[in-house]
N, CA, C and O of each residue as an XYZ file, in Angstrom:
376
protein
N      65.083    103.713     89.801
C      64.552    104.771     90.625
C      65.444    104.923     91.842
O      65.776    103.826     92.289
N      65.957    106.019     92.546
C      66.367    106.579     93.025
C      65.714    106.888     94.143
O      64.858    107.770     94.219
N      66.179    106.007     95.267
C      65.322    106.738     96.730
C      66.420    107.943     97.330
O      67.638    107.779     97.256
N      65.933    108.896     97.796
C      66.767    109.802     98.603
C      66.259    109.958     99.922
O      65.105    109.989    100.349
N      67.193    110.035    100.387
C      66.778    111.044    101.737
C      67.077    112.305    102.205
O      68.269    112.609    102.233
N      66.131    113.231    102.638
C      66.172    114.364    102.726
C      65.161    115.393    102.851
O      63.955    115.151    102.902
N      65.720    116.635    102.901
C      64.057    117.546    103.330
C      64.063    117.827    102.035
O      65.014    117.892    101.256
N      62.552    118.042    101.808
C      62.437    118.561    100.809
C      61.364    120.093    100.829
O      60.599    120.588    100.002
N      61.841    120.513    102.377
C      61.147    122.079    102.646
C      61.298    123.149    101.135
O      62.415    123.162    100.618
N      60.393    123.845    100.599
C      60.703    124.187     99.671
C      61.841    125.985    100.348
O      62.563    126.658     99.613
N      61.631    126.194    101.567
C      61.951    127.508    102.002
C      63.660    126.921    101.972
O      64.370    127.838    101.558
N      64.205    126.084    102.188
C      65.474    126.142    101.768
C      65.629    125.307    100.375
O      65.134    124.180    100.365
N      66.079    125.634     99.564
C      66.188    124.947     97.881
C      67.954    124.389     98.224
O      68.466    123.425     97.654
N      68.379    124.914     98.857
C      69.982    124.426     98.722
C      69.826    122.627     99.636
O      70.584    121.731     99.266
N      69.078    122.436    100.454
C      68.891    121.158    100.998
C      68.070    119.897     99.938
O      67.719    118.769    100.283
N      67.946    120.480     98.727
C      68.136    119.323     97.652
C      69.084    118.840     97.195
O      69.132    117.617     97.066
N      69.893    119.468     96.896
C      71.367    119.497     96.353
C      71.914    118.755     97.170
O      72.665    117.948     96.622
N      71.845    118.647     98.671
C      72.618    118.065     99.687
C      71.620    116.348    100.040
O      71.419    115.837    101.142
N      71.206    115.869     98.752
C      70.371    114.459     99.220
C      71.684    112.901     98.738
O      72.461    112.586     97.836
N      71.160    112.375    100.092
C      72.181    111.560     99.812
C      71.149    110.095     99.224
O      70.063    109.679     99.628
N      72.080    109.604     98.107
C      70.984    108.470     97.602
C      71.103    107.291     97.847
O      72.229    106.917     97.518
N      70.457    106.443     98.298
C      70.541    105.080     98.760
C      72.255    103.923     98.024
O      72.946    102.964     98.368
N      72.155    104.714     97.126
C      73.080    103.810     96.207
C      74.925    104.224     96.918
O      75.895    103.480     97.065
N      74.716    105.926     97.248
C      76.210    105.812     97.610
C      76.290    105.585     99.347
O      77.357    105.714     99.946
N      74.991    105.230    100.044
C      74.862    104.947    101.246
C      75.212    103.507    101.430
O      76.026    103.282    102.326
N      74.614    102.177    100.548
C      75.754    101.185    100.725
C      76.581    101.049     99.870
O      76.977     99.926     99.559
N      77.082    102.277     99.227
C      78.679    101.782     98.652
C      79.974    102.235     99.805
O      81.132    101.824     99.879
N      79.166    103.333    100.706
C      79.885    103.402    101.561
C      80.071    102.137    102.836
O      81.059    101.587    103.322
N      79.097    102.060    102.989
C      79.086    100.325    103.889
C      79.593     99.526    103.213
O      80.234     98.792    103.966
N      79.684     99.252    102.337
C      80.357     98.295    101.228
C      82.121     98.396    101.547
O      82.925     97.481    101.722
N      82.345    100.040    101.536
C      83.436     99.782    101.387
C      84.102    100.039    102.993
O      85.310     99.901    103.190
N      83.314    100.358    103.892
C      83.808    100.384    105.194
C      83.903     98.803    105.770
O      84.558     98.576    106.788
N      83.393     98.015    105.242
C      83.174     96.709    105.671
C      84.340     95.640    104.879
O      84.761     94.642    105.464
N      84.871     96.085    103.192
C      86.152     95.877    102.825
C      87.372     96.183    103.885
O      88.146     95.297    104.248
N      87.442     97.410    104.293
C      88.165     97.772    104.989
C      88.671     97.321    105.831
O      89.885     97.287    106.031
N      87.506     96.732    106.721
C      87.471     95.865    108.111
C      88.599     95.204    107.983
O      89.750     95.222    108.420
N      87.525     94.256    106.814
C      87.751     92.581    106.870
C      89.797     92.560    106.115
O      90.643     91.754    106.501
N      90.047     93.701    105.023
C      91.145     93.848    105.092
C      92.264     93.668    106.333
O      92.992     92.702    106.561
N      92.140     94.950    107.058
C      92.935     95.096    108.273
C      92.230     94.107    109.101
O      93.054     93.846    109.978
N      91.257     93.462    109.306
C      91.448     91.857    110.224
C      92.022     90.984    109.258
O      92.579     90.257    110.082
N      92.255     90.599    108.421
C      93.222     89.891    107.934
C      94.800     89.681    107.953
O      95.527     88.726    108.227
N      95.012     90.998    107.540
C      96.547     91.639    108.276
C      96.579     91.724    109.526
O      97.710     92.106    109.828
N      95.979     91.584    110.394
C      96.361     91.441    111.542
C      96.517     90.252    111.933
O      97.441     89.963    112.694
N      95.654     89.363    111.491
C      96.003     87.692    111.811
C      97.153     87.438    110.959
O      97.906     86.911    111.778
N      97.651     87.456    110.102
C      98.995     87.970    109.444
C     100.199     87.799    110.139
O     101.121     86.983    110.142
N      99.813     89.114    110.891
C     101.209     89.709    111.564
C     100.856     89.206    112.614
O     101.894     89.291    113.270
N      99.585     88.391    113.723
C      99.749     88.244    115.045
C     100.444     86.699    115.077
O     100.890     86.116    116.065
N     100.373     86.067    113.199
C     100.838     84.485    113.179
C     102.360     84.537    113.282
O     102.980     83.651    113.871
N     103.077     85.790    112.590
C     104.155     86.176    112.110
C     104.964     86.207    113.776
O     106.017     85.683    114.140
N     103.892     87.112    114.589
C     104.676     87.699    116.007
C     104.968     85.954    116.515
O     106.098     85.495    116.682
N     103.852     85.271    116.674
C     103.623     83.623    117.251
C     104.730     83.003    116.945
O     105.433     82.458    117.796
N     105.021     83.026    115.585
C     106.053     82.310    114.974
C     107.787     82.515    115.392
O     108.746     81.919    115.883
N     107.578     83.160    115.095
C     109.049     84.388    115.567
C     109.308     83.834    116.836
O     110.341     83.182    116.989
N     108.468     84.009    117.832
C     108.866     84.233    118.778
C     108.758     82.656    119.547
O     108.814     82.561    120.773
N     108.637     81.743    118.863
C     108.682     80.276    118.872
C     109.935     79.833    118.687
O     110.726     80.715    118.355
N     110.551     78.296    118.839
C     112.211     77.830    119.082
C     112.531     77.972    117.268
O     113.648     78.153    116.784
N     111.263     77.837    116.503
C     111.739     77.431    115.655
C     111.944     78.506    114.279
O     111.976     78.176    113.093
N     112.049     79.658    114.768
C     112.267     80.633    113.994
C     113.433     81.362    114.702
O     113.872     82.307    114.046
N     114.023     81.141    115.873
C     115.314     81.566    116.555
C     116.038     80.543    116.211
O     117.165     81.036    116.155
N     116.185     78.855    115.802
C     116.691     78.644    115.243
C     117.139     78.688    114.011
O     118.111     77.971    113.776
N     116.632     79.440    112.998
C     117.351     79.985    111.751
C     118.085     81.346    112.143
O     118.273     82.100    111.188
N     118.519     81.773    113.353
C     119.092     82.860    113.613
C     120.061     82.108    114.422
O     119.730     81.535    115.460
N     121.159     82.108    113.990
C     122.152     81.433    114.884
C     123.163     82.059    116.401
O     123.677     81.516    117.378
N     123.053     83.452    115.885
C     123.898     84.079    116.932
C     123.258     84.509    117.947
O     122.427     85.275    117.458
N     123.076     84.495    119.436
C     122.587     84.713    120.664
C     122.473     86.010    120.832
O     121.757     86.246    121.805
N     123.020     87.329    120.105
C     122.209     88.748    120.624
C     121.272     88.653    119.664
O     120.118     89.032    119.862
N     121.809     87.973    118.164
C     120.248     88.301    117.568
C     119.220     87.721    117.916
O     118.233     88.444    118.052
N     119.101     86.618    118.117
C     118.128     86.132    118.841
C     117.638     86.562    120.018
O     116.518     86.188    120.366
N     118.321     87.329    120.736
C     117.538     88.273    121.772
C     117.289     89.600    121.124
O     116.822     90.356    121.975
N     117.443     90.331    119.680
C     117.225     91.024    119.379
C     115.591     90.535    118.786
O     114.538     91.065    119.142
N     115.684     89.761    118.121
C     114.385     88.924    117.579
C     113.364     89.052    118.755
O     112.375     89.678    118.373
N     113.269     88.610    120.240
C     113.160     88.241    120.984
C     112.455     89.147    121.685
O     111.308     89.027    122.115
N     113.527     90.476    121.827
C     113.254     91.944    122.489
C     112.770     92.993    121.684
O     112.119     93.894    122.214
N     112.978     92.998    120.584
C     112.338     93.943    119.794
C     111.339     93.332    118.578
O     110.128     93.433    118.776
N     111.581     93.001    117.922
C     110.704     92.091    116.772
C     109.454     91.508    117.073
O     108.424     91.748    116.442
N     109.550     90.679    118.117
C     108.091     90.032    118.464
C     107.489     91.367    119.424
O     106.261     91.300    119.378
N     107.800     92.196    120.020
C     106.752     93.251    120.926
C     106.612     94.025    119.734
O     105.478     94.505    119.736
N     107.356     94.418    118.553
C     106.935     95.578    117.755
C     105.553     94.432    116.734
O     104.370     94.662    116.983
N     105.779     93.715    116.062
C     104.970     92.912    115.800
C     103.513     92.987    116.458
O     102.469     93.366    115.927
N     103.731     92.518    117.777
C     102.682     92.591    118.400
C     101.211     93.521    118.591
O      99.993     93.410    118.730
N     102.639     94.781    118.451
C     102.061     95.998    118.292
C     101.402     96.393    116.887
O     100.284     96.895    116.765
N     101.976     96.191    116.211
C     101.529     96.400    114.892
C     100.098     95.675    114.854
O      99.158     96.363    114.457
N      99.892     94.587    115.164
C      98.825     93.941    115.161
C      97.445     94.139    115.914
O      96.263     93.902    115.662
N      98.250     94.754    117.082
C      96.856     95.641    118.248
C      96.600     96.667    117.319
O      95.425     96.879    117.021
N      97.153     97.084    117.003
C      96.709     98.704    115.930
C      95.949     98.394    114.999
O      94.957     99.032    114.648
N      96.404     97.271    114.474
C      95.433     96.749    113.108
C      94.085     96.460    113.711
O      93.018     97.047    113.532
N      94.372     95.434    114.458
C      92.790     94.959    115.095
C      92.040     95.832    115.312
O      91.065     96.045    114.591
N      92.308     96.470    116.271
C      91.401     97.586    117.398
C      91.705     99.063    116.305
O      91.355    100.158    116.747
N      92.221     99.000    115.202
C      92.284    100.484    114.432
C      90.824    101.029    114.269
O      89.871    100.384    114.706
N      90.588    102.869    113.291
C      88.940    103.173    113.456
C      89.039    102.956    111.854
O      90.049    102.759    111.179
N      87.934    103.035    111.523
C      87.748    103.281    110.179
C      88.310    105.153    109.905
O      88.793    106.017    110.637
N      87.971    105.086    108.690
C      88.557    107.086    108.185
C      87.535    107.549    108.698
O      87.660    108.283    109.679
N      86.174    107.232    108.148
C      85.035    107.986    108.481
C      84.492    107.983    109.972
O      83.516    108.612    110.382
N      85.235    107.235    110.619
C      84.942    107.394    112.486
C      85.620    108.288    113.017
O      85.527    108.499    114.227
């Protein structure tokens, strides 16, 4: 059985047609809540990735001194960034 919600005024007939049914109401929570937990995952991801990087011991597998300030100056702030976006991003339907 099928709960809906909705009017069921008979003076408009087109506001049946428009009932939404319990079933695709949490498949949508279902899948807004996949979503989340997705992009918080990738973001702890990329905020371990920025941590790492930007630690002695991932500039030591980079041997030459601009890259390592390239690593340094660009890589770990874009990182970073990537990761504020993920966290704090909206869902589609917001």
């Amino acid at each position: 059985m099928k709960i809906t919600h909705g009017s069921h005024n008979p003076e408009h007939p087109s506001n049946i047609h428009n009932q939404i049914t319990k079933e695709n109401i949490m498949s949508a929570k279902r899948k807004t809540i996949i979503a989340r937990l997705a992009r918080t995952l990738a973001a702890t991801v990329v905020g371990l990735l920025a941590a790492w990087a930007a630690g002695p011991d991932a500039l030591e597998l980079v041997g030459n001194v601009q890259a390592q300030s390239f690593v340094t100056m660009v890589v770990v702030p874009t990182l970073i960034t990537l990761d504020k976006m993920l966290r704090y991003g909206s869902d589609a339907d917001e």
